[in-house]
PDB file with one MODEL, atoms N, CA, C and O in Angstrom:
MODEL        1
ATOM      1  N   UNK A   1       0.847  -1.174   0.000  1.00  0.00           N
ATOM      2  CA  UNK A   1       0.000   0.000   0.000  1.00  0.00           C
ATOM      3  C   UNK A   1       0.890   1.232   0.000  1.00  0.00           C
ATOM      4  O   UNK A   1       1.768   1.385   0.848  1.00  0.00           O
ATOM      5  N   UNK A   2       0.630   2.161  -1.027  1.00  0.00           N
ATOM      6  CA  UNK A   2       1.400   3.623  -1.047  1.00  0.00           C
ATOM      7  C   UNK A   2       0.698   4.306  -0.067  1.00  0.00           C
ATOM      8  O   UNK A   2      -0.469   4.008   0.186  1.00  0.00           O
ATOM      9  N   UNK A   3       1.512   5.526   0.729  1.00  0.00           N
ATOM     10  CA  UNK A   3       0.811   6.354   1.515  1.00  0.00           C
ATOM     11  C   UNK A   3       1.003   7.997   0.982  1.00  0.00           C
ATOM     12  O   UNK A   3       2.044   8.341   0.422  1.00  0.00           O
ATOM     13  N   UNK A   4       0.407   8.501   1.111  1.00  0.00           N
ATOM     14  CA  UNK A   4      -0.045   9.832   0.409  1.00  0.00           C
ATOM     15  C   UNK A   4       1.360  10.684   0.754  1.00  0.00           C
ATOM     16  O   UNK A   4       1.966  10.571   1.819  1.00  0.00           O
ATOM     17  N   UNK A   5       1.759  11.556  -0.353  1.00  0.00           N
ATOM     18  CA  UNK A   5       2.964  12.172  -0.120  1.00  0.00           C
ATOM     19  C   UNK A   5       2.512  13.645   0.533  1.00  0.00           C
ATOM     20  O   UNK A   5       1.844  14.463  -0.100  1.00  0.00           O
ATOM     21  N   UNK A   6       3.004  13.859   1.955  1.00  0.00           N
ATOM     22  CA  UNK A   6       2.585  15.147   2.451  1.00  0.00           C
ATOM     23  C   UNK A   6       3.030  16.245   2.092  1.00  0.00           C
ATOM     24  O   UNK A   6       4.191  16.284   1.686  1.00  0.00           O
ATOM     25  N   UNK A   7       2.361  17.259   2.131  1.00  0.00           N
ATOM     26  CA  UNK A   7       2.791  18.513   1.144  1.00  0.00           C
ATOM     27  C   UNK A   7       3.434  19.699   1.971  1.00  0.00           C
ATOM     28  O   UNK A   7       3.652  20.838   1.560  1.00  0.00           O
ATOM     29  N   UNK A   8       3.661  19.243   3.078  1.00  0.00           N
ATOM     30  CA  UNK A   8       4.030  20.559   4.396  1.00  0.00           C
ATOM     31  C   UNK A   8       4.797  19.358   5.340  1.00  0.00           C
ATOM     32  O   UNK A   8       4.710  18.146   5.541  1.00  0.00           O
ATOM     33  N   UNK A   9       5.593  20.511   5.773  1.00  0.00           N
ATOM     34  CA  UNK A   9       6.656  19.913   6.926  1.00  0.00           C
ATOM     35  C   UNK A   9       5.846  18.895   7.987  1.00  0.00           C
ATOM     36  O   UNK A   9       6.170  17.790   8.421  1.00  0.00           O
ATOM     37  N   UNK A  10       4.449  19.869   8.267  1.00  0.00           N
ATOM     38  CA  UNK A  10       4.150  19.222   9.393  1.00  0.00           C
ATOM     39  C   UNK A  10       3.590  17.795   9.255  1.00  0.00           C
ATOM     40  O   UNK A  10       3.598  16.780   9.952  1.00  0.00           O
ATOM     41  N   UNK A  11       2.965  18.254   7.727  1.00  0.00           N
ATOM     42  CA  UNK A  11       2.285  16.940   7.415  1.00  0.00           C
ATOM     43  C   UNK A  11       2.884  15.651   7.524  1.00  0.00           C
ATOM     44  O   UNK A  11       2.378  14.591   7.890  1.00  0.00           O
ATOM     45  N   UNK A  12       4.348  15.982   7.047  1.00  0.00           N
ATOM     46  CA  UNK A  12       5.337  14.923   7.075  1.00  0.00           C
ATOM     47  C   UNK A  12       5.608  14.030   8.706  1.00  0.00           C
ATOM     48  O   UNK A  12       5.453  12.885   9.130  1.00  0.00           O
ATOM     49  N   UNK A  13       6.131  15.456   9.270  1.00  0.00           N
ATOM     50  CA  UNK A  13       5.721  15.005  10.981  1.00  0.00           C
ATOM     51  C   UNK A  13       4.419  14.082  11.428  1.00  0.00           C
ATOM     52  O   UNK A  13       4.349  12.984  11.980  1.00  0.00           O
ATOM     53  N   UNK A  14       3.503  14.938  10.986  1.00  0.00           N
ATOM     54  CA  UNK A  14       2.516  14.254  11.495  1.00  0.00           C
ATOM     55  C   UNK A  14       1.939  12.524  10.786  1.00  0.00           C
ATOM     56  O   UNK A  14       1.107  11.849  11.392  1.00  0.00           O
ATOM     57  N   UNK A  15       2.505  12.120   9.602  1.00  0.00           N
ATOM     58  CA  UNK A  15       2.272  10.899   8.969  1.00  0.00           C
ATOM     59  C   UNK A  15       3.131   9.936   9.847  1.00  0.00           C
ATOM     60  O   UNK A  15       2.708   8.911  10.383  1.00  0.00           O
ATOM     61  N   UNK A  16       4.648  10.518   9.924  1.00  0.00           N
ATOM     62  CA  UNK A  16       6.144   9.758  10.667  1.00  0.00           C
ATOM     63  C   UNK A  16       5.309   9.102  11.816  1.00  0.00           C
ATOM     64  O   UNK A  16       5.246   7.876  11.901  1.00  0.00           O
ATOM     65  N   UNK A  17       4.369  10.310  13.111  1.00  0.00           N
ATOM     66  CA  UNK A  17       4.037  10.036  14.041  1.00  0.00           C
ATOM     67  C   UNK A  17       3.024   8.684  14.171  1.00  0.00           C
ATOM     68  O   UNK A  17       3.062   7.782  15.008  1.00  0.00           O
ATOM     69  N   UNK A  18       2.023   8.899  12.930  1.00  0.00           N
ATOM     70  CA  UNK A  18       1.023   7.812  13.039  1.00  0.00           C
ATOM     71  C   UNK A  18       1.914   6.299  12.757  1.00  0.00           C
ATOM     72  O   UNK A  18       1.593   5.182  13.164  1.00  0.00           O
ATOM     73  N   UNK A  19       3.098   6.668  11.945  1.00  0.00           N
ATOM     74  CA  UNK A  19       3.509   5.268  11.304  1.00  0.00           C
ATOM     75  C   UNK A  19       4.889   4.402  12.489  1.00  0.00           C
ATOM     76  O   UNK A  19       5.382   3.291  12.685  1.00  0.00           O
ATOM     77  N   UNK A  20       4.989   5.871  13.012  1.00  0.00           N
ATOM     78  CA  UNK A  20       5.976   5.377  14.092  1.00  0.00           C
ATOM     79  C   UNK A  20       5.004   4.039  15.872  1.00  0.00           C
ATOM     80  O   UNK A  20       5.262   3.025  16.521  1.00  0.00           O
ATOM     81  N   UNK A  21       3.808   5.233  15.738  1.00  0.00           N
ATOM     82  CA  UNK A  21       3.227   4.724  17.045  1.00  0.00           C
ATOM     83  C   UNK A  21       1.524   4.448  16.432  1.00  0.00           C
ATOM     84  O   UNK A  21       0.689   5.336  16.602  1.00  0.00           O
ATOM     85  N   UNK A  22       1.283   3.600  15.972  1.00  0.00           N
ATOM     86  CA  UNK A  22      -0.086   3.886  15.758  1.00  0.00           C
ATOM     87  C   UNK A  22      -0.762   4.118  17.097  1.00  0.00           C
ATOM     88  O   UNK A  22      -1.024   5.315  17.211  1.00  0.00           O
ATOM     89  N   UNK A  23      -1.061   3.550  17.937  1.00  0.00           N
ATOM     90  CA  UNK A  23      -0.907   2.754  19.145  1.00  0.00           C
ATOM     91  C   UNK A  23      -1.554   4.349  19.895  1.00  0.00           C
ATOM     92  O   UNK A  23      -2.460   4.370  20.728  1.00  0.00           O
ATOM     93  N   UNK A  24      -1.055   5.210  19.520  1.00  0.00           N
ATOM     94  CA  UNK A  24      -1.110   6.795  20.296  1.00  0.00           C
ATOM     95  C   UNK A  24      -1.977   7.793  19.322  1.00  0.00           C
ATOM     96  O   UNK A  24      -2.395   8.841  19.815  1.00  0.00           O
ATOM     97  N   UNK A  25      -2.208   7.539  18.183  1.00  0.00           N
ATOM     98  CA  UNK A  25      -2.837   8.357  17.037  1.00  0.00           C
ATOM     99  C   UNK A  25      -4.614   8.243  17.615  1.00  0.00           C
ATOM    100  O   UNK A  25      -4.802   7.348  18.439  1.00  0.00           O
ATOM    101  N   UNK A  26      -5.593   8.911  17.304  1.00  0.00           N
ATOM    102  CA  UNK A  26      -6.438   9.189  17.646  1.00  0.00           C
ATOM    103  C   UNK A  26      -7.260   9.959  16.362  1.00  0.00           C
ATOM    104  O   UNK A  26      -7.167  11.183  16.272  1.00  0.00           O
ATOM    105  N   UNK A  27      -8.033   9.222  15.417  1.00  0.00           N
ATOM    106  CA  UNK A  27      -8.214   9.495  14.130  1.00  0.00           C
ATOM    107  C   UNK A  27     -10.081  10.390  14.436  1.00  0.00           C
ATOM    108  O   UNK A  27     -10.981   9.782  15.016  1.00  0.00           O
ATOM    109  N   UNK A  28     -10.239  11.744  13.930  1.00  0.00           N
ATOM    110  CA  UNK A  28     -11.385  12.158  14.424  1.00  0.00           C
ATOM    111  C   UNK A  28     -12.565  12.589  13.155  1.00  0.00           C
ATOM    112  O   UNK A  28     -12.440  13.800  12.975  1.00  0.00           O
ATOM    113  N   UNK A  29     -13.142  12.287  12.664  1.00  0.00           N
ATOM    114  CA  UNK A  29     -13.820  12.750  11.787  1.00  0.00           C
ATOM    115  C   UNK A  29     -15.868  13.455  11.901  1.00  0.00           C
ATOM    116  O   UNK A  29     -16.862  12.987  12.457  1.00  0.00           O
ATOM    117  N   UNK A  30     -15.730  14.196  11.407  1.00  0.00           N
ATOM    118  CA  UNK A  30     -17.562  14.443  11.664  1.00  0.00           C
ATOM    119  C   UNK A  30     -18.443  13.317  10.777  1.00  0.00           C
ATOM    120  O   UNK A  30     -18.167  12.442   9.956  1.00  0.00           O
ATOM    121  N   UNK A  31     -19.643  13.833  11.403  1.00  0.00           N
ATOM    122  CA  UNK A  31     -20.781  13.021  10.422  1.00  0.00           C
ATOM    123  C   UNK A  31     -21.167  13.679   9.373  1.00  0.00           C
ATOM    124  O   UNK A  31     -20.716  13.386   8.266  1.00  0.00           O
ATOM    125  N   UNK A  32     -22.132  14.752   9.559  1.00  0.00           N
ATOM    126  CA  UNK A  32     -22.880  15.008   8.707  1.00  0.00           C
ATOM    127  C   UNK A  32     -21.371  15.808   7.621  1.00  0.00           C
ATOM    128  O   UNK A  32     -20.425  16.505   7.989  1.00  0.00           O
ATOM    129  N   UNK A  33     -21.848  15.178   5.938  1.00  0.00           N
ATOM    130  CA  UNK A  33     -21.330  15.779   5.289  1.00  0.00           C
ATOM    131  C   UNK A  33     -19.842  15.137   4.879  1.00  0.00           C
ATOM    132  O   UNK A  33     -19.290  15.393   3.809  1.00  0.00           O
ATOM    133  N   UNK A  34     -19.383  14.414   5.724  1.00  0.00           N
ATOM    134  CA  UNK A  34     -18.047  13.428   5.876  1.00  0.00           C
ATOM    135  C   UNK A  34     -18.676  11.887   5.837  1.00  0.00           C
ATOM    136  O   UNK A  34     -18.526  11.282   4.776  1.00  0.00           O
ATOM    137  N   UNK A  35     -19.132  11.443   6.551  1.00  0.00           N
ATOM    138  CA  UNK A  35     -19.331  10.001   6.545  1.00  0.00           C
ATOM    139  C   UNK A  35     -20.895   9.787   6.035  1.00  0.00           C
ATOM    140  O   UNK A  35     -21.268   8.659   5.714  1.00  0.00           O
ATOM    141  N   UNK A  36     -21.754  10.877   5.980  1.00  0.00           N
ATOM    142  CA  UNK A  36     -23.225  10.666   5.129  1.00  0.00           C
ATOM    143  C   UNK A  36     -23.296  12.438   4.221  1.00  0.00           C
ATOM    144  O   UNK A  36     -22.629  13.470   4.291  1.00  0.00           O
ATOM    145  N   UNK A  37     -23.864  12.217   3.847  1.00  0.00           N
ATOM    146  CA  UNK A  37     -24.575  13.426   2.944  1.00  0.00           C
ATOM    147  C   UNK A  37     -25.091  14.330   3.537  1.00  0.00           C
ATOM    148  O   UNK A  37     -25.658  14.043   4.591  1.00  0.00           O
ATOM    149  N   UNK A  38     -25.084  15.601   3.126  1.00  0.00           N
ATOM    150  CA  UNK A  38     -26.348  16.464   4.172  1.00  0.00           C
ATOM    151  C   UNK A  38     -27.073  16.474   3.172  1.00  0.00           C
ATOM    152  O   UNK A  38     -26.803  16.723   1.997  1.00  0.00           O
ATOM    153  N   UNK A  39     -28.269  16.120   3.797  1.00  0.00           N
ATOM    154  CA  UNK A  39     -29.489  16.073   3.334  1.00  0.00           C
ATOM    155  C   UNK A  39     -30.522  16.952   3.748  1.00  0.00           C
ATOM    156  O   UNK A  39     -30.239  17.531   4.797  1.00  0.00           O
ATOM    157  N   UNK A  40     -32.216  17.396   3.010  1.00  0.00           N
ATOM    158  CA  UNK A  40     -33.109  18.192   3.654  1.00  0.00           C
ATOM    159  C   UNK A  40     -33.118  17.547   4.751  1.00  0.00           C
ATOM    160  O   UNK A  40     -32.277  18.127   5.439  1.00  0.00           O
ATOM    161  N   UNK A  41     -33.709  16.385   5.569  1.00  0.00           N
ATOM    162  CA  UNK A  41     -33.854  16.076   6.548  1.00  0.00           C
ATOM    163  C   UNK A  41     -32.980  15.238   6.806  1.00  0.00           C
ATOM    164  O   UNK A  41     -32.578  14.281   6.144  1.00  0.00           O
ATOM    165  N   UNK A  42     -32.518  15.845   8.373  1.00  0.00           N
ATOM    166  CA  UNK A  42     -31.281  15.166   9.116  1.00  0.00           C
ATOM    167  C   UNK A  42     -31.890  13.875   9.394  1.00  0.00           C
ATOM    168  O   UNK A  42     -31.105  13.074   8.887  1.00  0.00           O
ATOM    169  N   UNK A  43     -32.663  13.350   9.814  1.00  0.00           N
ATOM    170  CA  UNK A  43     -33.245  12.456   9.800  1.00  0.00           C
ATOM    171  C   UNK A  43     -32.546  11.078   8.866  1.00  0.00           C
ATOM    172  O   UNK A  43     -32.364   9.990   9.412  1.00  0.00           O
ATOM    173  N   UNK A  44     -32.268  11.282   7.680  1.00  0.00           N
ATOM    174  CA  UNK A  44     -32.258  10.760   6.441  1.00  0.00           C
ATOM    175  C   UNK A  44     -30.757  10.957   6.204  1.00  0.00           C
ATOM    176  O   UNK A  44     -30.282  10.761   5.085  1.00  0.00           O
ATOM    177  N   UNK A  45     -30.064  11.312   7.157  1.00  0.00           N
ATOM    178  CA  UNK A  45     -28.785  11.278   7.358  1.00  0.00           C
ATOM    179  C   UNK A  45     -28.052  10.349   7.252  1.00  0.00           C
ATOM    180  O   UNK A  45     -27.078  10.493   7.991  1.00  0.00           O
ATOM    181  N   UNK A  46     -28.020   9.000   6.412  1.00  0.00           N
ATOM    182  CA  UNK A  46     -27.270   7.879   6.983  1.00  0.00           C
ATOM    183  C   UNK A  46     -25.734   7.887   5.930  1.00  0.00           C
ATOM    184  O   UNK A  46     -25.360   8.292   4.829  1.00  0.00           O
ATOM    185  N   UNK A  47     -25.179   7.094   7.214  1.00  0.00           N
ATOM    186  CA  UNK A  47     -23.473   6.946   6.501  1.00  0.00           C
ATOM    187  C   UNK A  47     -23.394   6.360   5.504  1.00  0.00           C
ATOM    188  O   UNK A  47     -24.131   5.434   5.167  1.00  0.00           O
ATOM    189  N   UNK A  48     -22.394   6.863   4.822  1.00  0.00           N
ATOM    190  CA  UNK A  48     -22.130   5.920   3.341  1.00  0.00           C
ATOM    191  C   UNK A  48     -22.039   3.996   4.004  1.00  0.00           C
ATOM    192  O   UNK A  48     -21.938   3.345   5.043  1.00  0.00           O
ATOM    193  N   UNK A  49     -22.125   3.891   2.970  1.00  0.00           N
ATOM    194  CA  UNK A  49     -22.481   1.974   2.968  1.00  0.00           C
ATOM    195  C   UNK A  49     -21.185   2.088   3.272  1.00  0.00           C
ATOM    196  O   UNK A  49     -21.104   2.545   4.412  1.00  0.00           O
ATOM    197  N   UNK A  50     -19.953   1.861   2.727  1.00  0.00           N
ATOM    198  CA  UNK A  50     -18.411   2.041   3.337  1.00  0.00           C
ATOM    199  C   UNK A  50     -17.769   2.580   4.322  1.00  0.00           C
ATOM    200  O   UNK A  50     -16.600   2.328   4.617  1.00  0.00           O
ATOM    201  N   UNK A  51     -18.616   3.472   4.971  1.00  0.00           N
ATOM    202  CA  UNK A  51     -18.195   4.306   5.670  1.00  0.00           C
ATOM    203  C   UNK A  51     -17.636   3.974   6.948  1.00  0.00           C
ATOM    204  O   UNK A  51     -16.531   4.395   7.289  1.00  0.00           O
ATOM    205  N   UNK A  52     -18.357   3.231   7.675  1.00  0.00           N
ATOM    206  CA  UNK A  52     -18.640   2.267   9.029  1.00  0.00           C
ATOM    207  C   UNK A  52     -17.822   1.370   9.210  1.00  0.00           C
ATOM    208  O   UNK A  52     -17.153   1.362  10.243  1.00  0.00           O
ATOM    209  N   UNK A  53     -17.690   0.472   8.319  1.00  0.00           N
ATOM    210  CA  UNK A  53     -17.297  -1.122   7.799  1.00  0.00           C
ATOM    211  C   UNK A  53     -15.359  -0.421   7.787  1.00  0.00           C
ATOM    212  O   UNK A  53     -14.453  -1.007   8.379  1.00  0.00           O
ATOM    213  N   UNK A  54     -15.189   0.728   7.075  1.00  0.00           N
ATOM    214  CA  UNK A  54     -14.132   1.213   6.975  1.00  0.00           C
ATOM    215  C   UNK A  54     -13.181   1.788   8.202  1.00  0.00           C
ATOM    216  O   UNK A  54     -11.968   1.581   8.255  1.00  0.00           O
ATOM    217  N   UNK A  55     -13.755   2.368   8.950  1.00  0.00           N
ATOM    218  CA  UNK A  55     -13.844   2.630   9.911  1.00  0.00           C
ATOM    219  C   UNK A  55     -13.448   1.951  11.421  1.00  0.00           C
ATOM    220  O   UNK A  55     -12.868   2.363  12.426  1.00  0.00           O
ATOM    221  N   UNK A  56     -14.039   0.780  11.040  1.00  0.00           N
ATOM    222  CA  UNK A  56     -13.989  -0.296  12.515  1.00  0.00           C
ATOM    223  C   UNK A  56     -12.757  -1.055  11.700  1.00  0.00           C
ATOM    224  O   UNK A  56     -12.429  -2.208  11.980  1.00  0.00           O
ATOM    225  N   UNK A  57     -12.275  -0.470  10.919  1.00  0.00           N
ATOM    226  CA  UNK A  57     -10.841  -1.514  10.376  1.00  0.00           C
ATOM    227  C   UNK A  57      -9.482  -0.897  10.631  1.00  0.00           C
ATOM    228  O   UNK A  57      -8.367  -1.312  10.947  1.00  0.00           O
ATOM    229  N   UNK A  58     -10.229   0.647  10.272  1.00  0.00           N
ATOM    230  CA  UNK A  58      -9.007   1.426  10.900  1.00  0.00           C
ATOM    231  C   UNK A  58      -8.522   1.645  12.366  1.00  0.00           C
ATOM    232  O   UNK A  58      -7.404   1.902  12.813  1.00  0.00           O
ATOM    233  N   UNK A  59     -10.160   1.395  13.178  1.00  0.00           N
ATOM    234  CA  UNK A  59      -9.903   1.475  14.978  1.00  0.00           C
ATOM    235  C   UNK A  59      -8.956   0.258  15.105  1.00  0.00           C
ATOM    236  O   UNK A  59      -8.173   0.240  16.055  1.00  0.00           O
ATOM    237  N   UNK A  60      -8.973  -0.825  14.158  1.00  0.00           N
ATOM    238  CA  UNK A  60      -8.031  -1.823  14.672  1.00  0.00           C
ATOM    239  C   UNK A  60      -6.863  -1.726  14.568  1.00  0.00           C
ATOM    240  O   UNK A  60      -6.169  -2.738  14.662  1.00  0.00           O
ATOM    241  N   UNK A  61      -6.385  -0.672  14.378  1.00  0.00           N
ATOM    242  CA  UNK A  61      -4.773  -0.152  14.046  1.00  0.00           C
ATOM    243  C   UNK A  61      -4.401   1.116  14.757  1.00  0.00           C
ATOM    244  O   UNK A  61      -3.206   1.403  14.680  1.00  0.00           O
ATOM    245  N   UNK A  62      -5.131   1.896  15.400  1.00  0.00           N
ATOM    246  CA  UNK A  62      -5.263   3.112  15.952  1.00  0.00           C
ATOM    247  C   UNK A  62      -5.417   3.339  17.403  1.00  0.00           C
ATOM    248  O   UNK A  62      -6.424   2.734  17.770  1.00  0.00           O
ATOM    249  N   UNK A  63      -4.963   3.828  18.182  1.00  0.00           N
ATOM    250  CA  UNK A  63      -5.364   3.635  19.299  1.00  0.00           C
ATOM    251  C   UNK A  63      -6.826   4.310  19.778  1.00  0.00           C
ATOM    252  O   UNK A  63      -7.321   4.082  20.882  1.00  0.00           O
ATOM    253  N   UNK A  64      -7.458   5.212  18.721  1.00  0.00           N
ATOM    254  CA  UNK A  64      -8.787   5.326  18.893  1.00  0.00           C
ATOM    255  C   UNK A  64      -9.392   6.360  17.282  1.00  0.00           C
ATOM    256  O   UNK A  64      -8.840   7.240  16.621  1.00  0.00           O
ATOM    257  N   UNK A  65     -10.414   5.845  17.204  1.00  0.00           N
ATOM    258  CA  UNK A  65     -11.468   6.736  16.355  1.00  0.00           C
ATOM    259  C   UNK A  65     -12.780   6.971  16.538  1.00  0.00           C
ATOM    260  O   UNK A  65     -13.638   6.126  16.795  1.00  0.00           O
ATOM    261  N   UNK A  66     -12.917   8.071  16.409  1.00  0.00           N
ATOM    262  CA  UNK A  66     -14.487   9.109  17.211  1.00  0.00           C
ATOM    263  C   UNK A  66     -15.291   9.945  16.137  1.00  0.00           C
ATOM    264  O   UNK A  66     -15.058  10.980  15.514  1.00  0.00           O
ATOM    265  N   UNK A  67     -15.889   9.432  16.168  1.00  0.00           N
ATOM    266  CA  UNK A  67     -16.611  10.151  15.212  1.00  0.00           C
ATOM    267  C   UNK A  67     -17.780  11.456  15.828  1.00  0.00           C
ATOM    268  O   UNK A  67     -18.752  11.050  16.465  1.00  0.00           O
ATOM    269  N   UNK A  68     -17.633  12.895  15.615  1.00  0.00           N
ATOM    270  CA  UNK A  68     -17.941  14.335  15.975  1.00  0.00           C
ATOM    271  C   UNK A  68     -19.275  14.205  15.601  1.00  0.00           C
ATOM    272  O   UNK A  68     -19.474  13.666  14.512  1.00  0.00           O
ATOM    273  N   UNK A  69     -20.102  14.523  16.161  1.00  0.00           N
ATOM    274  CA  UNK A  69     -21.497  15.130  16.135  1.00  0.00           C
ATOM    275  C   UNK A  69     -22.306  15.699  16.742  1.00  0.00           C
ATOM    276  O   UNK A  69     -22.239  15.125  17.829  1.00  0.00           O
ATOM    277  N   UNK A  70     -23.131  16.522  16.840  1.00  0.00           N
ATOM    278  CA  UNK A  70     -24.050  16.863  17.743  1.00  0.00           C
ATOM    279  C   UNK A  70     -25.410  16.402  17.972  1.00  0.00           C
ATOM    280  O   UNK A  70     -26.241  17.017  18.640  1.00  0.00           O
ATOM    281  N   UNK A  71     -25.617  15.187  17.331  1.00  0.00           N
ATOM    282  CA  UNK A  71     -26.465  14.263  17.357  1.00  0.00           C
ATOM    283  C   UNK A  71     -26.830  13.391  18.859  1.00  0.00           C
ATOM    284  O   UNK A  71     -25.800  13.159  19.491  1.00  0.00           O
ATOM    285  N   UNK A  72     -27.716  13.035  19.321  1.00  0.00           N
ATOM    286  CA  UNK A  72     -27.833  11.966  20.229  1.00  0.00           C
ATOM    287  C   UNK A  72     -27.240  10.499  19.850  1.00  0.00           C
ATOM    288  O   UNK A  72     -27.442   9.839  18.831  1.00  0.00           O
ATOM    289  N   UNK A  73     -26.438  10.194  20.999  1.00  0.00           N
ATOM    290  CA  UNK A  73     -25.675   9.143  20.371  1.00  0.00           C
ATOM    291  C   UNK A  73     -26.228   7.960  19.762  1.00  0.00           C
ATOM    292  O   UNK A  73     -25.673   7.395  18.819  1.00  0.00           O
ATOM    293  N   UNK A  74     -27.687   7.435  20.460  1.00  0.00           N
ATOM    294  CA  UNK A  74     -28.635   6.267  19.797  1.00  0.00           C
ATOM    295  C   UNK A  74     -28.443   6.770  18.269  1.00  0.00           C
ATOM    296  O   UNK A  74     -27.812   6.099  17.452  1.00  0.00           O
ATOM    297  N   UNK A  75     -29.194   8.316  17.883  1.00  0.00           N
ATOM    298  CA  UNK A  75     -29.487   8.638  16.624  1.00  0.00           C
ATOM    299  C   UNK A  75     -28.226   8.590  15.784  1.00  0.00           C
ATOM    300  O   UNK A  75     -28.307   8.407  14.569  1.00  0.00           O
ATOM    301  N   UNK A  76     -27.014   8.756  16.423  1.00  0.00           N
ATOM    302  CA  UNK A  76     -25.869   8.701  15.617  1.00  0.00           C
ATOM    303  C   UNK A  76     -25.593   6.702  15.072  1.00  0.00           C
ATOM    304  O   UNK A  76     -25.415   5.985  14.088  1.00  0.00           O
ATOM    305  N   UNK A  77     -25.706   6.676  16.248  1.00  0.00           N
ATOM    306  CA  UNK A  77     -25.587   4.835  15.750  1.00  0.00           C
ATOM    307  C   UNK A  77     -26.187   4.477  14.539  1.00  0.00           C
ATOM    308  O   UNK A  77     -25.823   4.008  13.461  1.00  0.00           O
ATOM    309  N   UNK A  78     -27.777   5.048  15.348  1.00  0.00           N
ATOM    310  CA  UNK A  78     -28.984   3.997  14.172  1.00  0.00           C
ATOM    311  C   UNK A  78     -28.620   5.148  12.614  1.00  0.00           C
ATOM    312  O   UNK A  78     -28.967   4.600  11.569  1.00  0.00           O
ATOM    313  N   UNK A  79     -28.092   6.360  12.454  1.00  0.00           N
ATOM    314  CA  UNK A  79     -28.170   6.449  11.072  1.00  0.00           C
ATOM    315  C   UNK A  79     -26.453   5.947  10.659  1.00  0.00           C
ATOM    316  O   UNK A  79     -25.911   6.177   9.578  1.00  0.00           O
ATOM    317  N   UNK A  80     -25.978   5.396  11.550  1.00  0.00           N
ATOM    318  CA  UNK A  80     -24.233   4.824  10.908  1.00  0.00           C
ATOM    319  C   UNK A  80     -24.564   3.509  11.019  1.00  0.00           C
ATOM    320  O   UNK A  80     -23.559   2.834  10.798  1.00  0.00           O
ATOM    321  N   UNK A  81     -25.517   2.836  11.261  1.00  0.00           N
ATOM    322  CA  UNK A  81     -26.148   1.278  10.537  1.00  0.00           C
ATOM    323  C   UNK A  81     -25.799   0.585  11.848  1.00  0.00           C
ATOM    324  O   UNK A  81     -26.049  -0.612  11.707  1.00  0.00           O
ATOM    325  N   UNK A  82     -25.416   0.793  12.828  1.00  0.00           N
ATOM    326  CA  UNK A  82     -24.866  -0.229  13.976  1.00  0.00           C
ATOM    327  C   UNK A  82     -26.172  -0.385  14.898  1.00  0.00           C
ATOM    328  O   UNK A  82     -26.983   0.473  15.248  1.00  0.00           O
ATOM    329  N   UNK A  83     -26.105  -1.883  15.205  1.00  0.00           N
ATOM    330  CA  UNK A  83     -27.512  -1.796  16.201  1.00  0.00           C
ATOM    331  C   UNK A  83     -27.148  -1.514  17.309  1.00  0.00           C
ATOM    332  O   UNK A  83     -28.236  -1.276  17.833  1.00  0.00           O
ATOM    333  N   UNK A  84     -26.217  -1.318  18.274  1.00  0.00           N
ATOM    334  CA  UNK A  84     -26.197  -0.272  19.569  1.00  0.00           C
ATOM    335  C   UNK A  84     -25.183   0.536  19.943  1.00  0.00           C
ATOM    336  O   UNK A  84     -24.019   0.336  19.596  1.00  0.00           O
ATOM    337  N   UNK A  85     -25.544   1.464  20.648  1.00  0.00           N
ATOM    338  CA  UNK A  85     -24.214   2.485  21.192  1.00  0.00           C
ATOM    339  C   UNK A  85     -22.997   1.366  22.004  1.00  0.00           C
ATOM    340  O   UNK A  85     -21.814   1.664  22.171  1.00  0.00           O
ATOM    341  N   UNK A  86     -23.466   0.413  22.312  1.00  0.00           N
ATOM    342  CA  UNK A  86     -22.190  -0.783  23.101  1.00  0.00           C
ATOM    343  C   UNK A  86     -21.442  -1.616  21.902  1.00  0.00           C
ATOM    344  O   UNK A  86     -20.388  -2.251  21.940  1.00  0.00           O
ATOM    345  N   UNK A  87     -22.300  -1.404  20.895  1.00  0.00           N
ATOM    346  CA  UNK A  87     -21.265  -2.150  19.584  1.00  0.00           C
ATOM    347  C   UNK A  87     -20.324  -1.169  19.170  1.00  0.00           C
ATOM    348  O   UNK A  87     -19.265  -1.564  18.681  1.00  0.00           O
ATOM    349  N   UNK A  88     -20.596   0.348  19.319  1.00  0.00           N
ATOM    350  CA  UNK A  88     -19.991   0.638  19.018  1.00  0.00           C
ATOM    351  C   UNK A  88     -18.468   1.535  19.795  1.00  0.00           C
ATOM    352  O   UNK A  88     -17.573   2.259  19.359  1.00  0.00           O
ATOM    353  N   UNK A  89     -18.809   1.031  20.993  1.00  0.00           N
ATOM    354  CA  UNK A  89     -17.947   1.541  21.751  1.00  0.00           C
ATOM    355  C   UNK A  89     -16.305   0.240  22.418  1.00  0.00           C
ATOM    356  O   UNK A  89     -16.523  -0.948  22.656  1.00  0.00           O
ATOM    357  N   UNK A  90     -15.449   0.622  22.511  1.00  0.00           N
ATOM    358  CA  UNK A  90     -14.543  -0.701  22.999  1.00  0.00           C
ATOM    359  C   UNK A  90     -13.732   0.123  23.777  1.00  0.00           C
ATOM    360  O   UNK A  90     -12.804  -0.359  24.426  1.00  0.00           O
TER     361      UNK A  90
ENDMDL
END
């Protein structure tokens, strides 16, 4: 697997760090708009089909990933396809 060539000093730093320690990296991304669509109704918010599945592959290499929202956490689950807030927590 190639890894993306960083375009700034720090970036460089900051790739070295993840590849040196995964173990300590802490990967953070939002919902709406990043992992689903914004849509008229938030409601109808759900994560890409890949999104999730992708996700719980990378927590297995990371020492954590969180996904940002201001959603209630049930409502965040049930529109990222997982049947409970305990599946998705470790």
């Amino acid at each position: 697997m190639s890894l993306p060539e960083p375009r700034a000093t720090t970036g460089d730093q900051a790739l070295q760090a993840i590849i040196t320690s995964p173990s300590d990296t802490l990967f953070a991304t939002d919902f709406d708009g990043t992992l689903a669509l914004i849509v008229d109704d938030p409601a109808q918010a759900n994560a890409d089909q890949g999104a999730v599945p992708a996700l719980g592959r990378l927590a297995e290499h990371l020492g954590a990933v969180v996904v940002i929202t201001g959603r209630p956490v049930r409502t965040a689950v049930r529109l990222g396809g997982s049947a409970s807030p305990q599946a998705c927590i470790r």
